[in-house]
ROKOLNU-833220 format. One line per field, with one value per residue: residue number from 1; z, y, x of N, C-alpha, C, O in turn. Coordinates in steps of 0.2 Angstrom, whole numbers. Each point is the difference from the previous one (the first is absolute). Layout:
<pts>
k <- [NUM ...]
n_z <- [Z ...]
n_y <- [Y ...]
n_x <- [X ...]
ca_z <- [Z ...]
ca_y <- [Y ...]
ca_x <- [X ...]
c_z <- [Z ...]
c_y <- [Y ...]
c_x <- [X ...]
o_z <- [Z ...]
o_y <- [Y ...]
o_x <- [X ...]
</pts>
This chain:
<pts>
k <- [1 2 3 4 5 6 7 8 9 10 11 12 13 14 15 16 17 18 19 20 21 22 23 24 25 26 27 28 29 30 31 32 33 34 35 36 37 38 39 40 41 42 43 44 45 46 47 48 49 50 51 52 53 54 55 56 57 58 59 60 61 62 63 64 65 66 67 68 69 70 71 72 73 74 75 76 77 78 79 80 81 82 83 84 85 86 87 88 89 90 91 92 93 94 95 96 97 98 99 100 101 102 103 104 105 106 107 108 109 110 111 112 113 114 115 116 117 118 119 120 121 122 123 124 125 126 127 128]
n_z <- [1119 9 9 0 6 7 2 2 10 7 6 3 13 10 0 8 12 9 3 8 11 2 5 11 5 7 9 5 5 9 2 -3 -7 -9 -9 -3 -9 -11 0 -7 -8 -6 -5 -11 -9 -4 -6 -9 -2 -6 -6 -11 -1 -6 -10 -10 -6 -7 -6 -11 1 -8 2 -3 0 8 10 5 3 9 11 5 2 10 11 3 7 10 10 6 5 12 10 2 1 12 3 4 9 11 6 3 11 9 1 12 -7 9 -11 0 -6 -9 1 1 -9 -11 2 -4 -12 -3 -1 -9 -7 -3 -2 -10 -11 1 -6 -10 -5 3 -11 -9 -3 -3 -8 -6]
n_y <- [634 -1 -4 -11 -10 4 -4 -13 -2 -1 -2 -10 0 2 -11 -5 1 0 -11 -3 1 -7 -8 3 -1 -6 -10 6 9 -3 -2 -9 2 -3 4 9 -5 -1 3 4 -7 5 11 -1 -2 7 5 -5 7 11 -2 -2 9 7 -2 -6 9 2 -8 1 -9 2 -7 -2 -12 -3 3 -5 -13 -6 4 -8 -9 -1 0 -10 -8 6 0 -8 -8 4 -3 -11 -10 -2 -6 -12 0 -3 -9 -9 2 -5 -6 -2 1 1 -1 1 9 -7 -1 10 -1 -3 10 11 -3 0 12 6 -7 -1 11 6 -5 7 6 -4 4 10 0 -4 8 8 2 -4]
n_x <- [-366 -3 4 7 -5 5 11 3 -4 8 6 0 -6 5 5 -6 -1 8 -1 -5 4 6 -3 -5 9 6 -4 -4 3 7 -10 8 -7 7 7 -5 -4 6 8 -7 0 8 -7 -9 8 -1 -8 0 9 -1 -6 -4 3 -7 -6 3 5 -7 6 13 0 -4 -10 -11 7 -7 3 10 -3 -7 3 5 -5 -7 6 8 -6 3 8 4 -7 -5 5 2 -9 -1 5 -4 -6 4 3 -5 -4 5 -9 -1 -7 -7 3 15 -7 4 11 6 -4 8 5 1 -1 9 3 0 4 13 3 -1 5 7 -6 4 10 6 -5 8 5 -5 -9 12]
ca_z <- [-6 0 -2 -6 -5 0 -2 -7 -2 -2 -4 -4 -1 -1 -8 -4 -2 -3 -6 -3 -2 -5 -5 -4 -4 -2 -7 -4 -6 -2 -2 -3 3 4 8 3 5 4 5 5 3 3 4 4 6 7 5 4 3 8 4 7 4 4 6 4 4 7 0 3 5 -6 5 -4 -7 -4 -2 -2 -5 -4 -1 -4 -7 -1 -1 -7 -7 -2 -2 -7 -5 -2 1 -7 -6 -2 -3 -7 -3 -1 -7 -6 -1 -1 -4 3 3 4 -2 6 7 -2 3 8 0 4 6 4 0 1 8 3 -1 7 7 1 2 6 4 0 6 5 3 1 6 3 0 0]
ca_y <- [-2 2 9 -1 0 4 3 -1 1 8 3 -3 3 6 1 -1 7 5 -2 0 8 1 -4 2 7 0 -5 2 4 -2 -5 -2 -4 -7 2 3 -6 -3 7 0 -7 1 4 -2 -3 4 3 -6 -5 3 1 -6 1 5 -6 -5 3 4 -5 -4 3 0 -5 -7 2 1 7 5 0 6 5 1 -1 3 3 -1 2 4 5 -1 -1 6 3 0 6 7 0 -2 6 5 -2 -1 7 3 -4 -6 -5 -4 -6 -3 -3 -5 -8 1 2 -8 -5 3 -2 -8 2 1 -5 -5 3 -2 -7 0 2 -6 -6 2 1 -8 -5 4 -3 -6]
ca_x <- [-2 -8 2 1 -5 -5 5 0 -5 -2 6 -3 -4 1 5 -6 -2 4 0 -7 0 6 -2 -4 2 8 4 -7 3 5 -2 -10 -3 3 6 -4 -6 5 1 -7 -2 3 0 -3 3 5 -7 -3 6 2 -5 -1 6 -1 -6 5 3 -5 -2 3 6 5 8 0 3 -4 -2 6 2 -6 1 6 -4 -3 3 5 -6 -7 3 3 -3 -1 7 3 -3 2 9 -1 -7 4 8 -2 -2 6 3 3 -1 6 0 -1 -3 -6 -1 -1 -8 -6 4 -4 -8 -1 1 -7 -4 3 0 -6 1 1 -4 -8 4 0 -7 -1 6 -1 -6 -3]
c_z <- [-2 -1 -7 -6 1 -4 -9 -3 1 -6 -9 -3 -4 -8 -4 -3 -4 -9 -4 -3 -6 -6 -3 -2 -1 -10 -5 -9 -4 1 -3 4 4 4 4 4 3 5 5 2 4 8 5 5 3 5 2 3 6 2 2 2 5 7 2 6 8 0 5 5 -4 4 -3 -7 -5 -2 -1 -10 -6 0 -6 -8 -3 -2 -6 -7 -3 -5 -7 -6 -1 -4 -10 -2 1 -2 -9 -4 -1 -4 -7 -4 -4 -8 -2 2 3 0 6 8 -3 5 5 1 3 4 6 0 4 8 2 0 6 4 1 2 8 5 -1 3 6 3 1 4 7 3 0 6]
c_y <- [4 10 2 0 6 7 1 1 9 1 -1 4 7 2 -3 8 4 -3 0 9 2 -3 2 10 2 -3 -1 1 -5 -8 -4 -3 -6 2 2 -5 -4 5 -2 -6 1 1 -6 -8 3 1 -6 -5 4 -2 -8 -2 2 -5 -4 3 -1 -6 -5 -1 -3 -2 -5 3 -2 7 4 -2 4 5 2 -2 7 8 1 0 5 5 -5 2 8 5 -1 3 7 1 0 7 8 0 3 7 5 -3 -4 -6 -5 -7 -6 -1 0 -5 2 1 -7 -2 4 -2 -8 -1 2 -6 -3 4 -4 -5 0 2 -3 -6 1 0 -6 -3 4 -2 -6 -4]
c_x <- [-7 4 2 -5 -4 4 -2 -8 -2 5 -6 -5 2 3 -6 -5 4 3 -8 -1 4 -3 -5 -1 5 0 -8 2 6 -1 -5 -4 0 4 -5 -3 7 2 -5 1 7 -1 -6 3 4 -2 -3 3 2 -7 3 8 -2 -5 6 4 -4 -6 0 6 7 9 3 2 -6 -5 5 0 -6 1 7 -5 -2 4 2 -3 -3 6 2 -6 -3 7 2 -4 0 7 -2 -3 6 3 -6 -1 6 5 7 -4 5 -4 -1 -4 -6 -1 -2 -6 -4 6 -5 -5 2 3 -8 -4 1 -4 -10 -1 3 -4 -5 3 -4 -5 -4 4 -4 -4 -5 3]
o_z <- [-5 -5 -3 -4 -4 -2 -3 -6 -3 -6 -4 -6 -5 -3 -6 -6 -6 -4 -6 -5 -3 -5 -6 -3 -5 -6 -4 -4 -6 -1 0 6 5 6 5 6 6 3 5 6 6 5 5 5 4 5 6 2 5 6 6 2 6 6 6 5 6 3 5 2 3 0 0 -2 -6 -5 -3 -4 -5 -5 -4 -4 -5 -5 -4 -5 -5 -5 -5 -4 -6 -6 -4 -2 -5 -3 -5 -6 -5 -5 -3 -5 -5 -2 -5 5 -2 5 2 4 3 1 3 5 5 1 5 6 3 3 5 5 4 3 4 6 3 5 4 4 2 7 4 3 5 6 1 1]
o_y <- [2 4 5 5 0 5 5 1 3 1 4 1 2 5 1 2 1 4 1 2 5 3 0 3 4 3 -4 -4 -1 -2 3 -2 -1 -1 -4 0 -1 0 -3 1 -3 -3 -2 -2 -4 -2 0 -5 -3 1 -2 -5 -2 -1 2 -3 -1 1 -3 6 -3 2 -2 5 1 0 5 5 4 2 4 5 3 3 5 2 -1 2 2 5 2 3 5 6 4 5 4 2 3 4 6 2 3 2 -1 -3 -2 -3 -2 -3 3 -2 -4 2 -1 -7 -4 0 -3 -5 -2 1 -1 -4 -4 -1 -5 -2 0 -4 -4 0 -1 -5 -3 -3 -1 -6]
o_x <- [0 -1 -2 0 -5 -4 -2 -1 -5 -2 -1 0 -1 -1 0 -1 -2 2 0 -2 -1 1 -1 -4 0 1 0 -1 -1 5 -6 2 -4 -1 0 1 0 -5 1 1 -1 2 1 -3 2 2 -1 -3 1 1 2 1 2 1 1 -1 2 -5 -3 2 4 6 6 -1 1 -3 -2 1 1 0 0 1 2 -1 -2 1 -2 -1 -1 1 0 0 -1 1 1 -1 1 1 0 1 1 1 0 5 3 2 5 -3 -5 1 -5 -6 -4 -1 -5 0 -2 -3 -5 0 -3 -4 -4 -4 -2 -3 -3 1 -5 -3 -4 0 -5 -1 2 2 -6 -1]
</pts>
């Protein structure tokens, strides 16, 4: 599980760069400014979810279904909720907006929350 997360958190990190660089010179020209900050807040959670993928990975020894389940949150959320707005921003660009994956935005955003909320679990069930 630990080689896993650390998989998913390069993979992440690496499609964060390389989407934050496209974003900001590929779709510059062919977006407004809102698509532009939504695109950015995309890229800026992406970046901050491989990282603390990245502390967990080399943290925890991610054996307990309580840390596979934070990893699996954290993972799923990140791509559901970064992944669409880049798909939504693109359609858009192109002029198909791909509608149906409005809802998978706050379903990724409310897997980011669980993974959160399980790791202040963890740290009180941990510690106290």
């Amino acid at each position: 599980m630990v080689l896993i997360a650390q998989v998913v958190s390069a993979f992440l990190g690496f499609t964060a760069i390389l989407f934050g660089a496209f974003g900001a010179h590929a779709l510059k020209k062919s977006c407004s400014d809102d698509q532009l900050k939504s695109f950015e807040t995309g890229v800026k959670y992406q970046m901050y979810h491989a990282i603390i993928l990245l502390i967990l990975a080399f943290n925890l020894n991610l054996t307990s279904s309580l840390e596979k389940y934070m990893i699996y949150c954290f993972s799923l959320g990140t791509f559901l909720f970064s992944f669409s707005i880049y798909a939504l921003i693109l359609s858009a660009v192109k002029g198909k907006k791909w509608r149906f994956l409005g809802p998978i935005t706050p379903i990724g955003g409310l897997l980011l929350l669980v993974a959160w909320a399980l790791l202040g679990y963890y740290f009180i069930k941990e510690f106290v």
